[in-house]
C-alpha positions as CSV (number, residue, x, y, z in Angstrom):
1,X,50.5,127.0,20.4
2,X,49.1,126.7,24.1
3,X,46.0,125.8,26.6
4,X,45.4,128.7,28.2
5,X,43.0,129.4,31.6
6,X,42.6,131.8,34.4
7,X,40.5,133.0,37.1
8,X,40.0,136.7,38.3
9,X,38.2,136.5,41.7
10,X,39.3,138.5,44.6
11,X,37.0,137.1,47.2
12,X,39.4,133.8,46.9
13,X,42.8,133.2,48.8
14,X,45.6,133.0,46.3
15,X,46.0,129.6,47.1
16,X,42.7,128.5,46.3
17,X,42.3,129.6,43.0
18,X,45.9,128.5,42.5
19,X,44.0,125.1,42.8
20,X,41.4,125.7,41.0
21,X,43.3,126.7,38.2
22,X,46.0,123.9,38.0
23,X,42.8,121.5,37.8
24,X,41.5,123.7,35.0
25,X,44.9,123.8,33.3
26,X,45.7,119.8,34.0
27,X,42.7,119.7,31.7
28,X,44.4,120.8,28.7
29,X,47.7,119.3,29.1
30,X,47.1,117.7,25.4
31,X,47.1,121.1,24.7
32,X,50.7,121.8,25.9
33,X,52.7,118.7,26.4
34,X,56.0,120.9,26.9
35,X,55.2,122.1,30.0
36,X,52.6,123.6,32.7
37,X,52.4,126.6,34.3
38,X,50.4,128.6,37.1
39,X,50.9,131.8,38.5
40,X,49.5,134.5,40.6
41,X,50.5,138.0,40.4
42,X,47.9,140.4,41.3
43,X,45.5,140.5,44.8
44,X,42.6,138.9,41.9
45,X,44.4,136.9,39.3
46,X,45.5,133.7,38.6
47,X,46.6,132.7,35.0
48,X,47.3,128.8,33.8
49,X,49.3,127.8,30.7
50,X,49.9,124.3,29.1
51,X,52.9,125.0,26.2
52,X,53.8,123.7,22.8
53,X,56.9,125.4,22.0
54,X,56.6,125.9,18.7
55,X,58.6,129.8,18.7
56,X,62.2,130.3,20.9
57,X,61.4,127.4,22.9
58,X,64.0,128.8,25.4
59,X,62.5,132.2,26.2
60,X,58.4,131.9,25.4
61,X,57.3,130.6,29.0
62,X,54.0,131.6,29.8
63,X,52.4,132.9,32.4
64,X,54.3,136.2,31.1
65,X,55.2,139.2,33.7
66,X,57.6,141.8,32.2
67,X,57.1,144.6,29.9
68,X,53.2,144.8,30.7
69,X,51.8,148.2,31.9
70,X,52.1,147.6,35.6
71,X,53.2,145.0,38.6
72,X,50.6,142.1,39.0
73,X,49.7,142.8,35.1
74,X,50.0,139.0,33.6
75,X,49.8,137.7,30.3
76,X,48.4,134.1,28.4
77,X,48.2,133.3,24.8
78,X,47.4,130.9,22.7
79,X,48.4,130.5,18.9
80,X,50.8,132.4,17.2
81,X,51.5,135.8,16.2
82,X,53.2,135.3,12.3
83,X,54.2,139.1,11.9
84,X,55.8,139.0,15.4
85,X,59.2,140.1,14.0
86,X,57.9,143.1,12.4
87,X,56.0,144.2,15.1
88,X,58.8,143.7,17.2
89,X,60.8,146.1,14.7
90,X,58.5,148.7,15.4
91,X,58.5,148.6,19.1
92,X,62.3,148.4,18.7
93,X,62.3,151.7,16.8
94,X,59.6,153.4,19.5
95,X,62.1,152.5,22.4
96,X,60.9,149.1,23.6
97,X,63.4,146.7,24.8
98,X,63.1,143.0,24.2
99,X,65.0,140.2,26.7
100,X,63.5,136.9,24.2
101,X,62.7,136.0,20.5
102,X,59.2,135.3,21.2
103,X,56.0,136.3,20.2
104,X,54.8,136.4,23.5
105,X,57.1,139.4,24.4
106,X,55.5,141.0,21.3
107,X,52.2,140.8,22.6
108,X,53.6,142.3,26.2
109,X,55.4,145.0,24.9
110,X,52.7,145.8,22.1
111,X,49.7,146.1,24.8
112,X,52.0,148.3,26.6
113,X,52.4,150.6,23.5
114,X,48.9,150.4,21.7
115,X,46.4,148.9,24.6
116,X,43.8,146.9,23.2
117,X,44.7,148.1,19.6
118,X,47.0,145.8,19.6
119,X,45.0,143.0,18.4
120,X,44.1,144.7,15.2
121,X,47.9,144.6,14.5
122,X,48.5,141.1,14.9
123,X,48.6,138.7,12.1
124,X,48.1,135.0,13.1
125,X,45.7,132.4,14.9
126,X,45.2,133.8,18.8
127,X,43.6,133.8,22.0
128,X,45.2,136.2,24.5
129,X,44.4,137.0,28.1
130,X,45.4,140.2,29.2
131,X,45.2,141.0,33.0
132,X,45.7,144.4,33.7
133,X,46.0,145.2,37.4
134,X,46.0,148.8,37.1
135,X,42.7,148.9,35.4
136,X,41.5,146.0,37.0
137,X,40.3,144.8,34.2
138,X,40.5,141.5,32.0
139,X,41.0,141.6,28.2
140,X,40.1,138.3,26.2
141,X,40.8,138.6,22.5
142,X,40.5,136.1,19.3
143,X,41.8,136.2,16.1
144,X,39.7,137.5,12.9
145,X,38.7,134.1,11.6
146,X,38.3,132.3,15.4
147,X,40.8,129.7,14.4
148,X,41.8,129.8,18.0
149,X,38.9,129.0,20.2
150,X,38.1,131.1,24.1
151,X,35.7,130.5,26.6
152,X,34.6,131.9,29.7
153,X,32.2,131.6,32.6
154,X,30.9,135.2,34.7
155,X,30.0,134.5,37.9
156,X,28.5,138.1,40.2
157,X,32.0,138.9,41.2
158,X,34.4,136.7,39.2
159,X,34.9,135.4,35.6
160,X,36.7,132.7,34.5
161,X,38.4,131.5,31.0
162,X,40.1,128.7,29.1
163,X,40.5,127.3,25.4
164,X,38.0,124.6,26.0
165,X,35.1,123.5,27.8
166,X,36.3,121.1,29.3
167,X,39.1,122.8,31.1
168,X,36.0,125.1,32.7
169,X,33.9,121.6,34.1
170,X,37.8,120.7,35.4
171,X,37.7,123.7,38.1
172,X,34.3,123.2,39.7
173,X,32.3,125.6,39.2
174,X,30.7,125.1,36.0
175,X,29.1,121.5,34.6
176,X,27.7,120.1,31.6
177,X,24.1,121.8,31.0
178,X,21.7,122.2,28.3
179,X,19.2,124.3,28.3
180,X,16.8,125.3,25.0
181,X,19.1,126.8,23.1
182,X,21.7,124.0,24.1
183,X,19.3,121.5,22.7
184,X,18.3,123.6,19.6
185,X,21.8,123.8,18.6
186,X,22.9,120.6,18.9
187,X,19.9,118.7,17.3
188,X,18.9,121.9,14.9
189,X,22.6,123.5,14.1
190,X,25.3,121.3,15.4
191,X,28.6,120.9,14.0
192,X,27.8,124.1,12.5
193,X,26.5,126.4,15.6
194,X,26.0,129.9,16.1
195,X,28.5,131.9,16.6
196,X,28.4,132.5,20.5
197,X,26.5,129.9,21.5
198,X,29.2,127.3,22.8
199,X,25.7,125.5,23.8
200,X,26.8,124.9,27.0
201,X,24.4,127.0,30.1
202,X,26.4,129.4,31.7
203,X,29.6,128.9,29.1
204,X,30.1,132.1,26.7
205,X,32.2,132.3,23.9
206,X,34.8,135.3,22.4
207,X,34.0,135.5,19.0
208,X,35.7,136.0,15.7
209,X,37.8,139.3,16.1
210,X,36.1,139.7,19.2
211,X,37.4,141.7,22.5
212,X,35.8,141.2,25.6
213,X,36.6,143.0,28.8
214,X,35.5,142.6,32.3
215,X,35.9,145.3,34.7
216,X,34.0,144.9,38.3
217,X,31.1,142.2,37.3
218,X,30.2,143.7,34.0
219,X,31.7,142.7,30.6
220,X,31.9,144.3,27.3
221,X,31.9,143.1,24.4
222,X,33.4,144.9,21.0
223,X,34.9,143.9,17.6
224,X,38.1,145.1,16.3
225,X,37.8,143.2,12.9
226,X,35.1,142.4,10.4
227,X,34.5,141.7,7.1
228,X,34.2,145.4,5.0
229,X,31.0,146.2,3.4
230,X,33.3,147.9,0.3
231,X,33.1,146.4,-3.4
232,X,36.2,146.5,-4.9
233,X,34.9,148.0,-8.7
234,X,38.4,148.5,-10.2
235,X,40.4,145.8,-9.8
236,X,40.3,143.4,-12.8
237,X,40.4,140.0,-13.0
238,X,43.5,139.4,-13.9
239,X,45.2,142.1,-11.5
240,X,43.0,140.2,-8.6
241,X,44.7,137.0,-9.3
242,X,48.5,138.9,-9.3
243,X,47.3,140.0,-5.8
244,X,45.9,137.0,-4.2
245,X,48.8,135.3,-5.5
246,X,51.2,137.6,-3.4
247,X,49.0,137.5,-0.3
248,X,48.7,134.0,-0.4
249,X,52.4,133.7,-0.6
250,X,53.1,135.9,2.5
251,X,50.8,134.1,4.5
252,X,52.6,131.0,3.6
253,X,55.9,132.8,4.3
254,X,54.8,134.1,7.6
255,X,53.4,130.8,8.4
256,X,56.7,128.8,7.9
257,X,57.9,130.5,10.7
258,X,58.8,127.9,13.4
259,X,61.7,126.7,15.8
260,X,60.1,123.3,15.5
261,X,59.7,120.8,12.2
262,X,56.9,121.7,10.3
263,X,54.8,119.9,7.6
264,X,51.8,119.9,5.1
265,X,48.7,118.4,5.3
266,X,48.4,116.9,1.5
267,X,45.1,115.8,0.3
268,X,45.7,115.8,-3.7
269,X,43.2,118.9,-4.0
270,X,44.2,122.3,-4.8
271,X,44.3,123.7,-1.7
272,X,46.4,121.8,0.3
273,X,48.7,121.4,-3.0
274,X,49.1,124.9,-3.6
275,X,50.3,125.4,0.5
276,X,52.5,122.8,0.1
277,X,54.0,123.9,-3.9
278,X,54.3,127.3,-3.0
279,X,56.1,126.5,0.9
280,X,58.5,124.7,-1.2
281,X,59.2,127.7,-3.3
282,X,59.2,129.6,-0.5
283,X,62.0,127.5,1.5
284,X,65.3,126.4,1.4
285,X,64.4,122.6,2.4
286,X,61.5,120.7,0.8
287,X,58.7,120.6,3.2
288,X,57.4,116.8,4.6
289,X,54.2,115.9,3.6
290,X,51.4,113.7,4.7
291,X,48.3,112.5,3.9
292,X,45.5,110.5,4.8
293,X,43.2,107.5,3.6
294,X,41.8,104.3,4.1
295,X,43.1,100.5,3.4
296,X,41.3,99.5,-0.2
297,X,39.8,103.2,-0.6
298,X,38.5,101.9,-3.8
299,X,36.0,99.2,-2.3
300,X,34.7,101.4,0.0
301,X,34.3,104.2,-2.4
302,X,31.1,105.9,-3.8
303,X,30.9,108.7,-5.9
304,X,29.0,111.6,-5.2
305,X,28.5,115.5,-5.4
306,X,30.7,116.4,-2.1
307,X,33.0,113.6,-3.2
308,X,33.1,112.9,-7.0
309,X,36.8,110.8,-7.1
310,X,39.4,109.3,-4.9
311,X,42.3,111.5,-3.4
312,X,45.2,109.1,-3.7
313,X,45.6,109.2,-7.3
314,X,46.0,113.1,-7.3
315,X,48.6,112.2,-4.0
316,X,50.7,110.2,-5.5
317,X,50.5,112.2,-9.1
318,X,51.7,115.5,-7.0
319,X,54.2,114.1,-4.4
320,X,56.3,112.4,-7.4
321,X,55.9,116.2,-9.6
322,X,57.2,117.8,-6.7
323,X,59.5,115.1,-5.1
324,X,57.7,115.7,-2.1
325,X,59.2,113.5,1.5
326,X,55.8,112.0,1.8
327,X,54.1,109.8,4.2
328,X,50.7,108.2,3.5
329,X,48.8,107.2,6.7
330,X,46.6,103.8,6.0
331,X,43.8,104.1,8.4
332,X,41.6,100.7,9.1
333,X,37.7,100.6,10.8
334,X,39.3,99.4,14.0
335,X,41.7,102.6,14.2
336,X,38.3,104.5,13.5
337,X,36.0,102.6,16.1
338,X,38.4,103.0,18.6
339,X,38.9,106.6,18.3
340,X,35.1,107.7,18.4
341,X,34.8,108.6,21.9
342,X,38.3,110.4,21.8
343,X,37.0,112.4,19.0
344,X,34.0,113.1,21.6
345,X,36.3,114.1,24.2
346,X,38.3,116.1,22.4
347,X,35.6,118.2,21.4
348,X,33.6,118.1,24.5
349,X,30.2,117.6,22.0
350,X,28.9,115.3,19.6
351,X,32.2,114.6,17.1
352,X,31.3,113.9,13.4
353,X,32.4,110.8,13.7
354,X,34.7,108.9,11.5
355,X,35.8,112.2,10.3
356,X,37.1,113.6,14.0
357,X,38.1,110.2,14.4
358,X,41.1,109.7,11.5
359,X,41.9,113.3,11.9
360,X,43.1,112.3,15.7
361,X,44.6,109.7,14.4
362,X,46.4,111.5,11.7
363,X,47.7,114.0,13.7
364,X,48.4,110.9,16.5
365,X,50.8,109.9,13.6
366,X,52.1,113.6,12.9
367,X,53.2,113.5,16.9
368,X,55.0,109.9,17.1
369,X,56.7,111.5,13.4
370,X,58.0,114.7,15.9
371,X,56.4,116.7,13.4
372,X,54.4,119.0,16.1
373,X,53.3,121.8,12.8
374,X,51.2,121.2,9.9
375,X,50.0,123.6,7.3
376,X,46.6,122.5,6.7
377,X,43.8,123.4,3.3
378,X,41.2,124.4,5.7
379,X,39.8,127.6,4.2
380,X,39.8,127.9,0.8
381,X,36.8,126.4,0.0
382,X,34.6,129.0,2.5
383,X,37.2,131.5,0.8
384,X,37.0,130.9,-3.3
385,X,33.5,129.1,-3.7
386,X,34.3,125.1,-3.8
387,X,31.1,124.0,-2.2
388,X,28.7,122.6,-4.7
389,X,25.9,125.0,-2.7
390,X,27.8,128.1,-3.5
391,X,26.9,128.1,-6.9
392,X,23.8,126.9,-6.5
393,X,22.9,130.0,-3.8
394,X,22.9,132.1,-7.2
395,X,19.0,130.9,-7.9
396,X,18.0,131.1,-4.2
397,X,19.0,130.6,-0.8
398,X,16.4,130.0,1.7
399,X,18.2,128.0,4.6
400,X,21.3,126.7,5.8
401,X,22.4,124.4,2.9
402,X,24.4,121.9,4.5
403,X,22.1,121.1,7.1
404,X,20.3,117.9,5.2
405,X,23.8,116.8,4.4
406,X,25.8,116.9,7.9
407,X,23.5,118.0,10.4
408,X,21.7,115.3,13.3
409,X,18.5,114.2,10.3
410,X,15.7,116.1,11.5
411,X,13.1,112.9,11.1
412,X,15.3,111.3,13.9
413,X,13.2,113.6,16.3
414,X,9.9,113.1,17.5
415,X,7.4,116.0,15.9
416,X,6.0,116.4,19.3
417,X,9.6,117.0,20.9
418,X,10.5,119.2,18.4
419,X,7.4,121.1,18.4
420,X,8.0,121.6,22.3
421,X,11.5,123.0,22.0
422,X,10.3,125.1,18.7
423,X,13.1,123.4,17.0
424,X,12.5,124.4,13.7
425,X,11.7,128.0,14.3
426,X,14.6,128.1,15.9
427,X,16.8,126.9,13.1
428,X,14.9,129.7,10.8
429,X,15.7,132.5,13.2
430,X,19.1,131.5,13.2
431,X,19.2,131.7,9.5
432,X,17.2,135.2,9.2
433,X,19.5,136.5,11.5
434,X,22.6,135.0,9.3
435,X,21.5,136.9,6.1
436,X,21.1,140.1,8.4
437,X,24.3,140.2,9.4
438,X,25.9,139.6,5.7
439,X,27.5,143.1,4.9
440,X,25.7,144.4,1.5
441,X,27.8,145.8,-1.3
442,X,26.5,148.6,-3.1
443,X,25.8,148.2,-6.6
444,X,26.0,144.5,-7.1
445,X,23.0,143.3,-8.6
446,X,20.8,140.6,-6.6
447,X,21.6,137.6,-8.0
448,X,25.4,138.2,-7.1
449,X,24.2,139.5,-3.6
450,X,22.8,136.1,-2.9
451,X,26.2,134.6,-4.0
452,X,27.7,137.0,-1.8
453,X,25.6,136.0,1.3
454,X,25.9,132.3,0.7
455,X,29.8,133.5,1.2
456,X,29.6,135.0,4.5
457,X,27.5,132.1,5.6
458,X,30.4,129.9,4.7
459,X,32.9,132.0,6.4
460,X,31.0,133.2,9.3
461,X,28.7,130.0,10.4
462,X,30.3,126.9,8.2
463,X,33.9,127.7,8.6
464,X,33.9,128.3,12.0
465,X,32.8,124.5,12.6
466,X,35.5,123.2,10.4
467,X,38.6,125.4,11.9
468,X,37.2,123.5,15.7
469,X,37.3,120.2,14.5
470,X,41.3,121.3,13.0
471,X,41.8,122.7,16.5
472,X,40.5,120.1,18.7
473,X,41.8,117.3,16.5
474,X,45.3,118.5,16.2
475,X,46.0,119.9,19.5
476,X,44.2,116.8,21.1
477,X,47.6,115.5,20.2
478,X,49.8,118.3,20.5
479,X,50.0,119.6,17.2
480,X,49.5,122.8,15.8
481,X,47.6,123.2,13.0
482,X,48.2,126.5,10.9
483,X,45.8,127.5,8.1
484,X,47.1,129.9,5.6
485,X,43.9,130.6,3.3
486,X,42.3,131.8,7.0
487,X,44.7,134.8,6.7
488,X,42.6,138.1,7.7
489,X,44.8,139.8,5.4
490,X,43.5,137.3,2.3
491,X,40.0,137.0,3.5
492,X,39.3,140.4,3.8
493,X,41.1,141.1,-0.2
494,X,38.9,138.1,-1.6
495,X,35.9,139.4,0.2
496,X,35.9,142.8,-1.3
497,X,36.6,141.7,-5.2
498,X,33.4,141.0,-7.3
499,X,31.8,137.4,-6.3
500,X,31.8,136.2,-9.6
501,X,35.7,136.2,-9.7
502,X,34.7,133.0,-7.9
503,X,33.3,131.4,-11.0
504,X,34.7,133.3,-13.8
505,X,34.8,131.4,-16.9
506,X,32.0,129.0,-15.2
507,X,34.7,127.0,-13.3
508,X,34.4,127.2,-8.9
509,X,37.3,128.4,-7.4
510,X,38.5,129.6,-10.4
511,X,40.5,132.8,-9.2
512,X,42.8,130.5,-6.8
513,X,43.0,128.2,-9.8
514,X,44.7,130.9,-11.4
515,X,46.5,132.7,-8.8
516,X,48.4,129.1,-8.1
517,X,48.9,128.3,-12.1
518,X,52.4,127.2,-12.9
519,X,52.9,125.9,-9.1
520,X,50.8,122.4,-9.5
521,X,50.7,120.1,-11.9
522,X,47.1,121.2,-14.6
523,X,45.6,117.7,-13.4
524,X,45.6,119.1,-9.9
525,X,45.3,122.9,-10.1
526,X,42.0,122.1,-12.4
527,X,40.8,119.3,-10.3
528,X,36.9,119.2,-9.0
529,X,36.0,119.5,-5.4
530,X,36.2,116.6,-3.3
531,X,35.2,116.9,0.3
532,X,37.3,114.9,3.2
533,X,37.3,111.7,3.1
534,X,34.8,109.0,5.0
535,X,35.3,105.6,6.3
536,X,32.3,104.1,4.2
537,X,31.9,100.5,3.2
538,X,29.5,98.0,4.1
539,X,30.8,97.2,7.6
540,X,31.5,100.5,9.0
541,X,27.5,100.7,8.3
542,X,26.7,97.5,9.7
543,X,29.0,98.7,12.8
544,X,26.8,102.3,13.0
545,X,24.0,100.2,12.1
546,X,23.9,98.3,15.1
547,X,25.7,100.7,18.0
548,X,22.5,103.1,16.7
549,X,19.7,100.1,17.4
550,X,21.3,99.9,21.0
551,X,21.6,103.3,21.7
552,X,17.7,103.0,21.2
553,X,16.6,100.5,23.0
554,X,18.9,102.5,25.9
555,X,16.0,104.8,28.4
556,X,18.7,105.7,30.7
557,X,19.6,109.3,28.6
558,X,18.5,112.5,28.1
559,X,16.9,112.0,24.1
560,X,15.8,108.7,25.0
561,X,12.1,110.1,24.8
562,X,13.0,112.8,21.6
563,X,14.1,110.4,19.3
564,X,11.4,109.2,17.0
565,X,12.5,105.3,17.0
566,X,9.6,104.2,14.4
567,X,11.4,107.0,12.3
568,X,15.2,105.5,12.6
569,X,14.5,101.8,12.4
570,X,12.6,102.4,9.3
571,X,15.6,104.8,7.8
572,X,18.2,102.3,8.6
573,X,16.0,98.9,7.0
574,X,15.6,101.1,4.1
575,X,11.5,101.8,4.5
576,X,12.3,105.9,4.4
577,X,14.7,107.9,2.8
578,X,17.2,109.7,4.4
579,X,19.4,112.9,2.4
580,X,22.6,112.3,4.5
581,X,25.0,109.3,3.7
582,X,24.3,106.8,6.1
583,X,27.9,107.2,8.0
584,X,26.8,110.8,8.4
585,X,22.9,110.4,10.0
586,X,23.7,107.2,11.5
587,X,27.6,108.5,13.3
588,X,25.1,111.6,14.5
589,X,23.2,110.0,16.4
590,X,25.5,107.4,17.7
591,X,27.8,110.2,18.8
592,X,24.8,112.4,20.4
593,X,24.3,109.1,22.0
594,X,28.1,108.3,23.7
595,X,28.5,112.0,24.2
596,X,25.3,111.8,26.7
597,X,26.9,109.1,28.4
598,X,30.6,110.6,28.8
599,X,29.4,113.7,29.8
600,X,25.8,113.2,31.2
601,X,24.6,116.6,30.6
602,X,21.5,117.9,32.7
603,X,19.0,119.0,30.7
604,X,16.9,122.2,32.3
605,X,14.1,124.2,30.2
């Protein structure tokens, strides 16, 4: 697990993008605290790399050299390739010779044997940079599910890249800019955003099981995975739960692969049980295990449909089943409010708040523990159905359905502002265009296509958001986060079985419930959804409450004059309804707010 940057430009003296891209690769040093790297090998190249040495420590140094297709030819990755050793095999066995245990020598040798079609053979969480100096030509690639984020920058002649914005703004030549789309997303879309539109002007994304190559100026973009359009008619139910039983458990054996300690992410739910049971199965040592919470979680609880019970209950019920080494990280609202403009920072936009905020702290916890690899749940809900909207798409689906619930609260902008920017026409395209691009499955009947669709949206527009929070959270502080349910191999098996295997004998989630029974206790394998948990309670509202009022009276920002203020101070002394939680639509705006002020974005349309 890496930071990754690089600049192709010929027109620049070695040294000077050598600069350039130490600044960019400084950047990410959170990242990669085991070591930085920059080197030049080609008349137009320069590659940076920050490293968490997570696979042969010893021999999986990046920028890589040897075994690519020609001199000056460099290699940078982030992520991991799990099936590494069996690729490996197979070079082995077609005359390739390997010098390390690492997958990054797998990558070398296995773009030297199959080009680009490498990619399609990997199995893990990337982003790889591939300068190839005979071609002249740069390849950028990300894994299936874009668990690994990539960015880059064309400019005429040049094109720069790096795992986050912010490592871009660090060489120069790029800073913070909105323009329409910029602002539609953030106040319209945001933390769920389109895929490809990093919001940023002049910052482009590689998307899910993307390639994109540049070659003289021009770039080209292609996919070498995506979701199949092919219904599965003959496999039953109970033969689709054998199988996503054994896929689940070699994901979870590929994933255990480390040279560093590794953990689980425990939240009491089924997901993040079932990793954690089944790694234990899988491994000679019983995995460690942490969770996360609040001081008195019961006072500052409220029940609702994303969050119907507390998690600590279902903790401690299956850390003592399992005789789990568990850890339980107490987090107070000071731990929180001093977190939320690291959560900014790490994410280089608006955060979601308390949410971004305990996870850096959990993970902060995870690295002072020297516990630098967690399996994490993230995943299964997209996967098998767990969101209360997925169900509920089976009677209609006319717009993004979380958007009321974690989305900026469209009454915080003025009607005239929004009107202006065409905010809510943009928000509709964006949908339209979402259920165009849902593959359709002959012979399903409609009712199950909308299920279907409401699916893909959750894997293609609302997972996409979660996995960037995981990634910027965890590697903020040097941890890597793996993610076994976002497994190409087990999305693309799910996705081609009949929808309502989903809900099949009325119960969500109810193939995973199966595939995983006799691994968790039946409290916790037939437990209801319950979303991550919030700070809530009456002070942390107060605290929102307040930083919100300032942020209002505050001219000197870029939405001073879009926010309806009437609107807000109505909302928060309880004259108009509002459909978010109030640590939701108040922490949006607040962080919209602090964001503007760390990064002071211009603003040009």
């Amino acid at each position: 697990m890496c930071g990754i940057t690089g600049l192709i430009d010929s027109s620049m003296s070695r040294e000077r993008r050598h600069e350039q891209v130490l600044r960019m690769t400084r950047a990410l040093e959170a990242r990669g605290p085991d070591g930085t790297s920059v080197s030049s090998h080609a008349a137009a190249a320069t590659f940076g790399h920050t490293r968490l040495a997570i696979i042969d420590p010893v021999g999986g140094s990046q920028p890589w050299l040897v075994g690519l297709p020609s001199p000056g030819s460099m290699l940078v990755f982030g992520g991991e390739i799990y099936n590494y050793r069996e690729l490996r095999s197979t070079l082995r066995g077609r005359g390739h010779l390997f010098h390390t245990n690492s997958d990054t020598e797998v990558i070398a040798h296995g773009y030297r044997e199959w080009g680009p079609g490498f990619f399609s053979l990997a199995r893990g969480m990337f982003s790889i940079a591939i300068w190839d100096d005979g071609e002249q030509t740069l390849y950028l690639a990300r894994d299936p599910l874009g668990i690994k984020p990539l960015f880059f920058a064309v400019d005429r002649s040049s094109i720069q890249f790096a795992s986050e914005p912010k490592a871009l703004f660090a060489g120069g030549r790029i800073t913070p800019a909105l323009n329409r789309t910029g602002v539609c997303e953030l106040l319209g879309m945001w933390p769920y955003r389109t895929p490809g539109s990093p919001i940023y002007e002049g910052v482009d994304e590689v998307r899910p099981g993307e390639m994109v190559s540049w070659s003289s100026g021009r770039v080209t973009r292609s996919r070498y995975w995506e979701l199949s359009n092919e219904l599965n008619h003959t496999t039953s139910f109970e033969d689709a739960v054998g199988d996503v039983r054994d896929i689940l458990r070699d994901a979870i054996q590929l994933q255990l692969r480390s040279d560093a300690p590794l953990s689980v992410a425990l939240s009491g739910g089924v997901d993040s049980s079932s990793i954690a049971a089944i790694a234990q199965n899988l491994s000679d040592e019983t995995p460690r295990t942490f969770s996360v919470g609040y001081v008195d979680p019961i006072s500052r609880f409220t029940p609702s449909a994303f969050r119907p019970e507390l998690d600590e209950p279902y903790i401690d019920l299956i850390v003592e089943a399992l005789a789990f080494d568990h850890q339980h990280v107490s987090l107070t609202e000071a731990d929180i409010h001093g977190r939320l403009d690291d959560a900014i920072r790490s994410r280089d936009l608006p955060s979601m708040g308390d949410m971004d905020a305990s996870l850096l702290t959990f993970f902060e916890h995870l690295s002072a523990e020297r516990v630098p690899v967690a399996l994490v749940g993230e995943g299964g809900d997209e996967l098998f159905g767990g969101y209360p909207w997925f169900r509920q798409a089976r009677e209609g689906l006319t717009a993004f359905p979380w958007r009321d619930h974690l989305s900026v609260w469209s009454g915080a902008v003025r009607d005239d502002f929004a009107q202006t920017i065409d905010l809510e026409g943009y928000v509709a395209n964006r949908f339209e265009e979402a259920i165009e691009q849902a593959p359709a499955m002959e012979g399903e009947p409609q009712e199950l296509t909308r299920l279907r669709t409401m699916s893909f949206l959750d894997l293609s527009r609302f997972l996409p958001g979660q996995l960037e929070r995981m990634d910027r959270t965890s590697m903020a502080m040097g941890i890597e986060a793996r993610v076994p349910f976002c497994d190409h191999v087990l999305v693309q098996y799910v996705w081609q079985l009949p929808t309502l295997y989903k809900l099949e004998g009325g119960r969500e989630k109810q193939l995973l419930r199966e595939a995983v029974r006799g691994y968790l206790p039946e409290e916790i394998r037939l437990r209801r959804k319950a979303s991550y948990p919030t700070l809530g309670g009456d002070r942390h509202t107060e605290f929102l409450r307040r930083a919100v009022m300032k942020c209002l009276d505050d001219r000197d920002w870029w939405l001073a004059d879009a926010l309806d203020k009437n609107a807000i101070q109505n909302a928060i002394q309880g004259r108009q309804q509002v459909p978010a939680r109030p640590s939701v639509w108040l922490g949006r705006i607040l962080s919209l707010y602090r964001w503007s002020k760390i990064y002071d974005p211009s603003v040009n349309f």
